[in-house]
LOLO-435473 format. One record per residue (C-alpha): residue number from 1; x, y, z. Coordinates in steps of 0.1 Angstrom, whole numbers. Layout:
+-----+-------+-------+-------+
: pos :     u :     v :     w :
+-----+-------+-------+-------+
: NUM :     X :     Y :     Z :
...
+-----+-------+-------+-------+
//
This chain:
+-----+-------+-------+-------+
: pos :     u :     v :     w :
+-----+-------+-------+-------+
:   1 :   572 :  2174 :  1644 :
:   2 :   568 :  2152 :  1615 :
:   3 :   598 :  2165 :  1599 :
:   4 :   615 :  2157 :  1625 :
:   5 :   603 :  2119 :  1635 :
:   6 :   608 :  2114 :  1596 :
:   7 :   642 :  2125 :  1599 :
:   8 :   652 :  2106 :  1631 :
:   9 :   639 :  2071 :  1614 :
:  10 :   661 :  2081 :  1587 :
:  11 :   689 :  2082 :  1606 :
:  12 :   683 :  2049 :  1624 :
:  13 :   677 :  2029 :  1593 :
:  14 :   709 :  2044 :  1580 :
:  15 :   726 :  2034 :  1614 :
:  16 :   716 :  2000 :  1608 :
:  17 :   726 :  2000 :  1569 :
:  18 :   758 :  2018 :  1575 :
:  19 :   779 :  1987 :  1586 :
:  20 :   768 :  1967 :  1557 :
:  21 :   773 :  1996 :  1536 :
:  22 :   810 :  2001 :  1544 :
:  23 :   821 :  1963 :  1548 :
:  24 :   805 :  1956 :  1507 :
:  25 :   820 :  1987 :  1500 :
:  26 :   858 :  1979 :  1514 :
:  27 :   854 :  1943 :  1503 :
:  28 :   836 :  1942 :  1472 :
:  29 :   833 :  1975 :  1452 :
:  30 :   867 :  1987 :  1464 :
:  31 :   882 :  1955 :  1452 :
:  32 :   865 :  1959 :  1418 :
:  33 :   879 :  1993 :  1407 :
:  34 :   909 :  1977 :  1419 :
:  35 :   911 :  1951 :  1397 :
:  36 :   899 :  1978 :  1369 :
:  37 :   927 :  1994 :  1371 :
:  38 :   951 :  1962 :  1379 :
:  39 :   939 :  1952 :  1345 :
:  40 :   954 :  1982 :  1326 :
:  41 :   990 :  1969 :  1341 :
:  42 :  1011 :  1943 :  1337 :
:  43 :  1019 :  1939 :  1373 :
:  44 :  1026 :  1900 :  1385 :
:  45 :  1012 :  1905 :  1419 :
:  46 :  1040 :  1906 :  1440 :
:  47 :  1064 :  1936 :  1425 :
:  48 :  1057 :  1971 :  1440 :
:  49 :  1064 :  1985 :  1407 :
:  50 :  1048 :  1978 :  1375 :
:  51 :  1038 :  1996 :  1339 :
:  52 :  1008 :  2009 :  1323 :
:  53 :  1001 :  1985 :  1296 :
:  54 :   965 :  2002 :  1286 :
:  55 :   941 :  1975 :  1271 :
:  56 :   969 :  1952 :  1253 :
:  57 :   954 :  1928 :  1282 :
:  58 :   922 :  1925 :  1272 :
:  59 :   935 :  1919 :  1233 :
:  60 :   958 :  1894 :  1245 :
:  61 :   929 :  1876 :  1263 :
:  62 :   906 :  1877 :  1234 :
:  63 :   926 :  1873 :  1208 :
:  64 :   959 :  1854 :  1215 :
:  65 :   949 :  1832 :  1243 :
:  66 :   933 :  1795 :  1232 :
:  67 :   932 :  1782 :  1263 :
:  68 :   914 :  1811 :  1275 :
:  69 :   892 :  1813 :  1244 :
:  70 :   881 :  1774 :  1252 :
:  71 :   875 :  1777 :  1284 :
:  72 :   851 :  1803 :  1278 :
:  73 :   830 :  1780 :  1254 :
:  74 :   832 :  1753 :  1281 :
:  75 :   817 :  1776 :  1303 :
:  76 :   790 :  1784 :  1284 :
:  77 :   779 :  1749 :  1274 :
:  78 :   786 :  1744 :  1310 :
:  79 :   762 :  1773 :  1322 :
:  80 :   733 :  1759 :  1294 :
:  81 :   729 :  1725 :  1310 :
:  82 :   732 :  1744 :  1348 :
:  83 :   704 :  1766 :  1336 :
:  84 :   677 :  1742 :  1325 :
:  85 :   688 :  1708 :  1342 :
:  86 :   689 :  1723 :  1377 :
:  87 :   661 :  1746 :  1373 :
:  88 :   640 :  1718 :  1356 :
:  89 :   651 :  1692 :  1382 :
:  90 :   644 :  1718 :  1415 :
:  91 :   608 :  1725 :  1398 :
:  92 :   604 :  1691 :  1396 :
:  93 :   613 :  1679 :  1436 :
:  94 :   596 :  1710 :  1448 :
:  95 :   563 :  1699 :  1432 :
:  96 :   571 :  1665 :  1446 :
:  97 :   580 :  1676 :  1480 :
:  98 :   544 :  1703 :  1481 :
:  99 :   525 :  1667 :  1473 :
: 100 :   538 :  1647 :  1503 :
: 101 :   511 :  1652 :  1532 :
: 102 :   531 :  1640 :  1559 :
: 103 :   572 :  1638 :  1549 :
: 104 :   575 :  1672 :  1536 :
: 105 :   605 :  1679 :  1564 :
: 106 :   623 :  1651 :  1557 :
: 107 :   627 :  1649 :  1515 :
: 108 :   632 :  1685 :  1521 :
: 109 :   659 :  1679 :  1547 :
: 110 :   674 :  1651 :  1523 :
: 111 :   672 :  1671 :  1493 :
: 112 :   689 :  1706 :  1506 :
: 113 :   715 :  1687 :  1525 :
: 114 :   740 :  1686 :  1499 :
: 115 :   740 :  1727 :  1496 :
: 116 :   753 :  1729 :  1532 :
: 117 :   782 :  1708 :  1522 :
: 118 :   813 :  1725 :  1508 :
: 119 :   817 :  1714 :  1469 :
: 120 :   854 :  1705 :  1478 :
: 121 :   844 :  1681 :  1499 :
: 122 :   820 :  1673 :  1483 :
: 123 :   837 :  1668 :  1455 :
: 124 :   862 :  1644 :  1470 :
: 125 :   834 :  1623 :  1478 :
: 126 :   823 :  1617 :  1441 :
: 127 :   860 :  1612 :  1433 :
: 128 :   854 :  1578 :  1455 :
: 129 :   824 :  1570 :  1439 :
: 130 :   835 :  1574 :  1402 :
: 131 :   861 :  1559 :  1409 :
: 132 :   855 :  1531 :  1432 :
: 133 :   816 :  1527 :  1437 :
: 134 :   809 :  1525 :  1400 :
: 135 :   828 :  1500 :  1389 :
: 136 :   818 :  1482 :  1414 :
: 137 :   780 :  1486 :  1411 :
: 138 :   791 :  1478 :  1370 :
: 139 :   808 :  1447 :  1380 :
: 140 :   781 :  1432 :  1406 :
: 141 :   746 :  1442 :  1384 :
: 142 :   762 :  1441 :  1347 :
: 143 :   750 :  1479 :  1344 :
: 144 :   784 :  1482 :  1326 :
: 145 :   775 :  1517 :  1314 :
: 146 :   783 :  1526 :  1348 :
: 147 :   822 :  1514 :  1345 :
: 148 :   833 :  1546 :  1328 :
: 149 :   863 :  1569 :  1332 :
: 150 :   846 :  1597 :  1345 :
: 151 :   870 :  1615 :  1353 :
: 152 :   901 :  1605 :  1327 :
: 153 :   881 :  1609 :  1300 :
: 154 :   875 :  1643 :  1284 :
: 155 :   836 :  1629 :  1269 :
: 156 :   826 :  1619 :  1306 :
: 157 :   843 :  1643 :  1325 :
: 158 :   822 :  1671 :  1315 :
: 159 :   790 :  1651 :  1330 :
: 160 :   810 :  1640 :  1360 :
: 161 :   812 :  1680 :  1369 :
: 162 :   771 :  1682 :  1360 :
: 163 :   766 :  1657 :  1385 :
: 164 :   783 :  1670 :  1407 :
: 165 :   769 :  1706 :  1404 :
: 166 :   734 :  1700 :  1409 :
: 167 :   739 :  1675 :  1434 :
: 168 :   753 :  1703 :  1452 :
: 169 :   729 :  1732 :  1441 :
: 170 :   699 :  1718 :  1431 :
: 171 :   685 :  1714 :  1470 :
: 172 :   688 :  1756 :  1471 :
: 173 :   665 :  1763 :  1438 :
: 174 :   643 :  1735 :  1453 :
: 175 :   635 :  1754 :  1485 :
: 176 :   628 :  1785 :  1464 :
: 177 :   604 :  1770 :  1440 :
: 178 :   587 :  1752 :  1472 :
: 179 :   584 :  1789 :  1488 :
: 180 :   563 :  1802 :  1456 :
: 181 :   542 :  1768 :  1451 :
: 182 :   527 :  1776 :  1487 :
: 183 :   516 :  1809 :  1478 :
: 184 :   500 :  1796 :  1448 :
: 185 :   459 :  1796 :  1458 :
: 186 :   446 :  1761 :  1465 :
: 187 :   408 :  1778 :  1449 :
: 188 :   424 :  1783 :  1417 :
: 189 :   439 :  1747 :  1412 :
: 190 :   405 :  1733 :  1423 :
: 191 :   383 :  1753 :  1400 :
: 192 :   406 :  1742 :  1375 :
: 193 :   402 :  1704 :  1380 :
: 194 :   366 :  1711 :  1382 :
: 195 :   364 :  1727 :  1344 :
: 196 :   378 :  1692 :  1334 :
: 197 :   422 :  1703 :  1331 :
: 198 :   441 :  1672 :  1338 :
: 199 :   474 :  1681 :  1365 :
: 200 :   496 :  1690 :  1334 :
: 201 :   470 :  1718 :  1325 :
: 202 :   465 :  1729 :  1359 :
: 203 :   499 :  1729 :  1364 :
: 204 :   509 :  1746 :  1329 :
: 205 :   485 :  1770 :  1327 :
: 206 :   478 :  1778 :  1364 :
: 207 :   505 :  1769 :  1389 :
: 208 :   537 :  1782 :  1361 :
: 209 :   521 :  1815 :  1352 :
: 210 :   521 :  1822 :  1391 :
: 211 :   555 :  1811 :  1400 :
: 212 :   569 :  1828 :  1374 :
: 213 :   591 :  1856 :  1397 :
: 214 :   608 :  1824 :  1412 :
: 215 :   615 :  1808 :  1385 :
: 216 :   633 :  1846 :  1371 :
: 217 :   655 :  1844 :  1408 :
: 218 :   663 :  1809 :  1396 :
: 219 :   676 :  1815 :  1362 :
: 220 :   691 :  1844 :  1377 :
: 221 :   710 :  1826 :  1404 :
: 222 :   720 :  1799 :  1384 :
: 223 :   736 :  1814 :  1358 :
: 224 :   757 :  1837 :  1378 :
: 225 :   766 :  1811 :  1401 :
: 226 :   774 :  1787 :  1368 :
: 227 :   797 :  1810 :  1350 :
: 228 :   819 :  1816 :  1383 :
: 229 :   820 :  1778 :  1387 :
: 230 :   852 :  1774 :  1405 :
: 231 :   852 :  1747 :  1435 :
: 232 :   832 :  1719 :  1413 :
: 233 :   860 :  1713 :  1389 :
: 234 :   891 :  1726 :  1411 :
: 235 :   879 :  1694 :  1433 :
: 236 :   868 :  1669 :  1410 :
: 237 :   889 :  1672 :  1382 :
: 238 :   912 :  1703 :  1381 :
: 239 :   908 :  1714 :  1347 :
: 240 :   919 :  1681 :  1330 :
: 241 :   926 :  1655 :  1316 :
: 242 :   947 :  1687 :  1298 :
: 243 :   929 :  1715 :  1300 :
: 244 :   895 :  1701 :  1288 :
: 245 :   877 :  1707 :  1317 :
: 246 :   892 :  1742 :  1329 :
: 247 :   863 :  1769 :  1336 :
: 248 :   870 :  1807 :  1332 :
: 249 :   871 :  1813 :  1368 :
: 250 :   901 :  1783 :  1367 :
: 251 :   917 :  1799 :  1338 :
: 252 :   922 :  1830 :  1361 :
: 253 :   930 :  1814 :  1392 :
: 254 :   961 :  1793 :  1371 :
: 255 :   970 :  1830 :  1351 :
: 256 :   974 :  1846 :  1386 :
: 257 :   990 :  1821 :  1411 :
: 258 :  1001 :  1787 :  1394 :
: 259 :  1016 :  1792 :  1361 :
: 260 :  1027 :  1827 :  1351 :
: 261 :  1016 :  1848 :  1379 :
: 262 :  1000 :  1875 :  1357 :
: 263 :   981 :  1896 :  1381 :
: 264 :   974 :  1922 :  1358 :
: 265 :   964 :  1900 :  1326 :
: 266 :   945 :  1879 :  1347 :
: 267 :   923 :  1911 :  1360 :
: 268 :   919 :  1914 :  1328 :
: 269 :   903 :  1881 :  1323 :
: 270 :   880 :  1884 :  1352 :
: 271 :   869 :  1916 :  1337 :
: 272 :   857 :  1903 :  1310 :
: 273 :   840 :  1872 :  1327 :
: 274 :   821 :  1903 :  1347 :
: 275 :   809 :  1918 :  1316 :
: 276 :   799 :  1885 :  1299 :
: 277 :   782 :  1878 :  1331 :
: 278 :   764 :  1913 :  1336 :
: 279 :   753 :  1911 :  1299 :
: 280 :   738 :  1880 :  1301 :
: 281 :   723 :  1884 :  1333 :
: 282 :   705 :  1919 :  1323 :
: 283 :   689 :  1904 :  1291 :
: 284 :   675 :  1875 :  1311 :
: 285 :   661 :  1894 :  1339 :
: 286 :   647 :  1920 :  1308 :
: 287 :   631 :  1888 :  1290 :
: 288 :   618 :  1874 :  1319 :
: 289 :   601 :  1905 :  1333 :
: 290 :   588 :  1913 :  1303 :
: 291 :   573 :  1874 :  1305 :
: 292 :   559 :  1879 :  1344 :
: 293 :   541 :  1913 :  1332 :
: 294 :   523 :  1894 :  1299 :
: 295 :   510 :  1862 :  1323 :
+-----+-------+-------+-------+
//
């Protein structure tokens, strides 16, 4: 009889996990050993027929291809100010937001607004205000630092698309970091104070050490979300002035559809952006699991 209930609740969780199952499986793991084997060919994405071209792809990407070359390296000075800026920067407004007694709901409604907003959009508004609300501010205070070609400019640009990014995705790590502060015990801050440790200590060596699993699921989501950066600079600057600005992910998108329409070569590309990514990822969540098991 056991057997058989056990059974039977196996076959309804599978019920319920099947359709989930089979729509990630079509749409996402289908598509991967699609582009796999896409890779291997030089098809242009639109001609039934194509040749096997093996892995000249992937020597071509790596080894003839600046553009593709740069915008890896802008990538990953991209991804190393996402990483600790917007981690740092959610950290900081959770704590914030856990010490207001009575407008917790609204700085968190201010702050997480922004993620619900497309980054196309949203980057059309910071267009206007580079562009327009700047200069103006500049020209009305004297604060002429502001009066800069944010966008034109290869130096500025590259913080124009910070700005943007963790206006946008900051709000999301925010709300995670205020979920693990509330499960952090009240007792243990307070018999901390007691023993004489200022907030910084208390917070250091008390609050950190606890919240350590979020701050792993941060890291984590940041840097695979910052190394398929996409919408952030398609909107606000497309890849220019030139290419200065051009992510990997834009790299791909302009291999496939704009320029040369290299289905097969750019596979190839996003390949390689999954293995960079997959690398990466593994050795952070390795370090910082190793970290949560030694606090």
């Amino acid at each position: 009889m056991n057997v058989t209930r056990k059974n039977k609740q196996t076959v309804i969780l599978l019920a319920f996990v099947l359709p989930a199952l089979l729509f990630y499986a079509v749409f996402t793991i289908a598509p991967t050993f699609g582009g796999v084997w896409y890779s291997l060919t030089n098809w242009n994405g639109l001609n039934p027929t194509y040749e096997m071209v093996g892995f000249s792809n992937y020597t071509e990407a790596l080894g003839n291809d600046p553009y593709f070359i740069k915008s890896i390296w802008f990538t990953i000075q991209y991804v190393i100010y996402m990483v600790v800026l917007q981690n740092v920067i959610a950290l900081l407004l959770a704590v914030f937001v856990e010490s207001r007694r009575h407008s917790k709901v609204l700085f968190r409604t201010i702050f997480f607004t922004p993620n619900m907003l497309s980054l196309i959009i949203g980057g059309f508004m910071w267009v206007f205000i580079f562009t327009k609300v700047l200069p103006s501010i500049a020209e009305k205070t004297g604060f002429l630092f502001l009066d800069q070609s944010w966008i034109g400019d290869p130096s500025w640009s590259f913080y124009s698309i910070i700005i943007l990014s963790l206006w946008g995705g900051v709000g999301y790590q925010m709300v995670i970091y205020i979920a693990a502060l509330q499960v952090v015990p009240e007792q243990l801050r307070e018999a901390a104070a007691i023993d004489g440790a200022s907030s910084v200590q208390i917070f250091r060596h008390v609050t950190l050490p606890m919240i350590y699993p979020a701050v792993t699921i941060g890291i984590f989501l940041t840097l695979s979300s910052s190394f398929k950066v996409f919408d952030a600079v398609y909107a606000l600057t497309g890849g220019g002035p030139g290419r200065s600005t051009q992510v990997i992910a834009l790299n791909i998108v302009e291999e496939a559809f704009r320029f040369n329409q290299r289905f097969g070569y750019a596979s190839a590309k996003a390949i390689i952006l999954f293995v960079i990514v997959l690398l990466i990822t593994m050795l952070q969540l390795w370090i910082m699991k190793k970290r949560e098991v030694e606090a």
